[in-house]
Every structure is written in structure tokens, then in C-alpha cells.
C-alpha positions as a LaTeX table, in Angstrom:
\begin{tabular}{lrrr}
\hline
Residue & $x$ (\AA) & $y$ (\AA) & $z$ (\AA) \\
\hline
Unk1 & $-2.33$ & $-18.27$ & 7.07 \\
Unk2 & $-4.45$ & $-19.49$ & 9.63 \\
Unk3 & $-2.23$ & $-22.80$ & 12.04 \\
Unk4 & $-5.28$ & $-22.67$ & 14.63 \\
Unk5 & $-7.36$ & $-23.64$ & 11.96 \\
Unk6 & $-5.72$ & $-25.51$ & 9.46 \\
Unk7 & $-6.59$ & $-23.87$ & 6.30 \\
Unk8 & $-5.30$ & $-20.59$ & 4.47 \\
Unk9 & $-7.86$ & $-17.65$ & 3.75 \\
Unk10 & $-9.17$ & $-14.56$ & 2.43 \\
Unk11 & $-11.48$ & $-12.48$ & 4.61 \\
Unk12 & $-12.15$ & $-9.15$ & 5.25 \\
Unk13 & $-12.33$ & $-7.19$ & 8.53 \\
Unk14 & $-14.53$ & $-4.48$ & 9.45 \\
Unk15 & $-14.85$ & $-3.22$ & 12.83 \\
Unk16 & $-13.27$ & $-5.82$ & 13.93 \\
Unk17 & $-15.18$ & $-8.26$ & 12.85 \\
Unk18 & $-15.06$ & $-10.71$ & 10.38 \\
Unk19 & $-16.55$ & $-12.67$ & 6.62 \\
Unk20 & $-14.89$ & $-15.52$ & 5.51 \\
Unk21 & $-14.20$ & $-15.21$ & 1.73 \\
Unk22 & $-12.06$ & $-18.59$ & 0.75 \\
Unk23 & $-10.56$ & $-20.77$ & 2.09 \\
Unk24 & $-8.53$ & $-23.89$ & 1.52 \\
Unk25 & $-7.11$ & $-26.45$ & 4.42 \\
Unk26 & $-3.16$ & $-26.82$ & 4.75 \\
Unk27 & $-1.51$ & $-29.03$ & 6.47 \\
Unk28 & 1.10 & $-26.88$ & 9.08 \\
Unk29 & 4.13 & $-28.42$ & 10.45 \\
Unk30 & 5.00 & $-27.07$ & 14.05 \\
Unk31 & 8.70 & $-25.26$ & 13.88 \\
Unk32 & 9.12 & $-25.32$ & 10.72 \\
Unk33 & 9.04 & $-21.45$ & 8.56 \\
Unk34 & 6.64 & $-20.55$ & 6.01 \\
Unk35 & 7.13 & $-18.02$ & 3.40 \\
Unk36 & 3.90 & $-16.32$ & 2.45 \\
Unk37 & 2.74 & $-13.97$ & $-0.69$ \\
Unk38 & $-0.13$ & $-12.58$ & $-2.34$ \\
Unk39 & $-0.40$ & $-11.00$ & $-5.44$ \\
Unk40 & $-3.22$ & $-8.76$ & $-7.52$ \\
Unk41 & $-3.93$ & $-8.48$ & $-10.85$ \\
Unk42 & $-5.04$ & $-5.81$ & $-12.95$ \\
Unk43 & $-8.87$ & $-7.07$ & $-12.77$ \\
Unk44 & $-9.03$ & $-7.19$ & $-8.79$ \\
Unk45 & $-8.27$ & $-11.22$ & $-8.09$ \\
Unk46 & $-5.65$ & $-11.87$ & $-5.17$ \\
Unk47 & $-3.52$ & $-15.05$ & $-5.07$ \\
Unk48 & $-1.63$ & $-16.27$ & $-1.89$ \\
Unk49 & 0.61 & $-18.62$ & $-1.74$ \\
Unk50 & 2.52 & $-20.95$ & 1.09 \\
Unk51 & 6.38 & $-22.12$ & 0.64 \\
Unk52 & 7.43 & $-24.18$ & 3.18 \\
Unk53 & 10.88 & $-23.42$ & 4.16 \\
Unk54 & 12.66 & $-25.00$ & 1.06 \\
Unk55 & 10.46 & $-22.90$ & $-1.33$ \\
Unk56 & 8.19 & $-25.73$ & $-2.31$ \\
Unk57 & 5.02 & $-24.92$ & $-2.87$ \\
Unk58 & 2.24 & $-26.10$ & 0.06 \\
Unk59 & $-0.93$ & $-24.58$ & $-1.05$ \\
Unk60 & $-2.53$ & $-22.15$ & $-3.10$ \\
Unk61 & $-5.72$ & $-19.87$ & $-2.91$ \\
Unk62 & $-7.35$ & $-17.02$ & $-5.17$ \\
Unk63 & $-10.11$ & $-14.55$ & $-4.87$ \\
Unk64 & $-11.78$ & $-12.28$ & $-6.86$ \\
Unk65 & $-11.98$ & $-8.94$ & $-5.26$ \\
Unk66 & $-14.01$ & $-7.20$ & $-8.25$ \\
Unk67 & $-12.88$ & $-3.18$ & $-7.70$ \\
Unk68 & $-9.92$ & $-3.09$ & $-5.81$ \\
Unk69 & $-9.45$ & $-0.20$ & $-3.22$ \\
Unk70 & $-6.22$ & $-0.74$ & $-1.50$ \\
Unk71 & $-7.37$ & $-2.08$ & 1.45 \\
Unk72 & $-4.82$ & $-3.30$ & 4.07 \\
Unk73 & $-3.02$ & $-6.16$ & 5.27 \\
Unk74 & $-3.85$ & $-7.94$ & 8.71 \\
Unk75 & $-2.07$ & $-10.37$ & 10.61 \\
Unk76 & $-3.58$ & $-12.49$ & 12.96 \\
Unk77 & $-1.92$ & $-15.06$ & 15.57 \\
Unk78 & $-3.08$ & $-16.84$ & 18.38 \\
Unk79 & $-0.33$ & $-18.47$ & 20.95 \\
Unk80 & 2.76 & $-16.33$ & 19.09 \\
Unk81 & 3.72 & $-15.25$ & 15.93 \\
Unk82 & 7.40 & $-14.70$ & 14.70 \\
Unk83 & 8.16 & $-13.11$ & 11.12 \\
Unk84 & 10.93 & $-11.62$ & 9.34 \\
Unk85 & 9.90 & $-8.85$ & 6.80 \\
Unk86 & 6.61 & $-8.20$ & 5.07 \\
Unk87 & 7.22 & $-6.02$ & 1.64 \\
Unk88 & 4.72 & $-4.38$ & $-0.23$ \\
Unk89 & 5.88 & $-3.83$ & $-4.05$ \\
\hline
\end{tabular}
């Protein structure tokens, strides 16, 4: 989820740099909470998606990964970032 930029993504990170992967541009509304997840499959494709705070759907995005190797989860914020919980099932 990326509010500075308008879009959602999938990148990866590596010394702390960056590739862009996918991305898709979402509309953000300031103050109002998000509810984010991302799921794998068995073949290596990740989906995220954006609830706004009613649990209706805002925007979708999938990539395929190919060989999966755990990799980790990074979260990024410019100007402040609040959250509740992140899970990992």
C-alpha cells in the first residue's frame, strides 16, 4: 500500500534498494482505515487486497513469484504510519 503514490504494489528489496514488480493505482481517502492482505498459492502467485474500512473491496493486485522462498514482509511509510496487527497464517 503505497498513499504517497497512489497505487498498491509488489516489489522486492535488496540492500535496500528497490524493483518495482506491479502495480495498480488506488484511490486513498485521508483518515479513513484500510485493511490489507496477501495471499500465496501453491504455484508461487501473491494476491493483495485493500478493504476500506467497511470491508468493501478497493483494489486488487497479483503477482507471480515463480519459486517461492519465504521471503519477508516490509512496511514502508512516509509522514506516519498507524496499524493494528499484522498475522502471518
Amino acid at each position: 500500500m503505497a498513499p504517497n503514490t497512489g497505487d498498491i504494489r509488489f516489489q522486492t528489496n535488496s540492500s535496500y534498494g528497490y524493483t518495482e514488480l506491479t502495480t495498480s493505482s488506488t484511490g486513498f481517502t485521508t483518515g479513513v482505515w484500510y485493511y490489507m492482505e496477501v495471499t500465496l498459492d501453491s504455484s508461487g502467485t501473491a494476491t493483495g487486497r485493500l478493504y476500506d474500512s467497511s470491508m468493501g473491496l478497493v483494489n486488487s493486485i497479483s503477482h507471480s513469484f515463480g519459486s517461492w522462498d519465504g521471503g519477508t514482509l516490509a512496511i514502508r511509510s512516509f509522514s506516519g504510519f498507524t496499524y493494528d496487527y499484522i498475522t502471518l497464517e
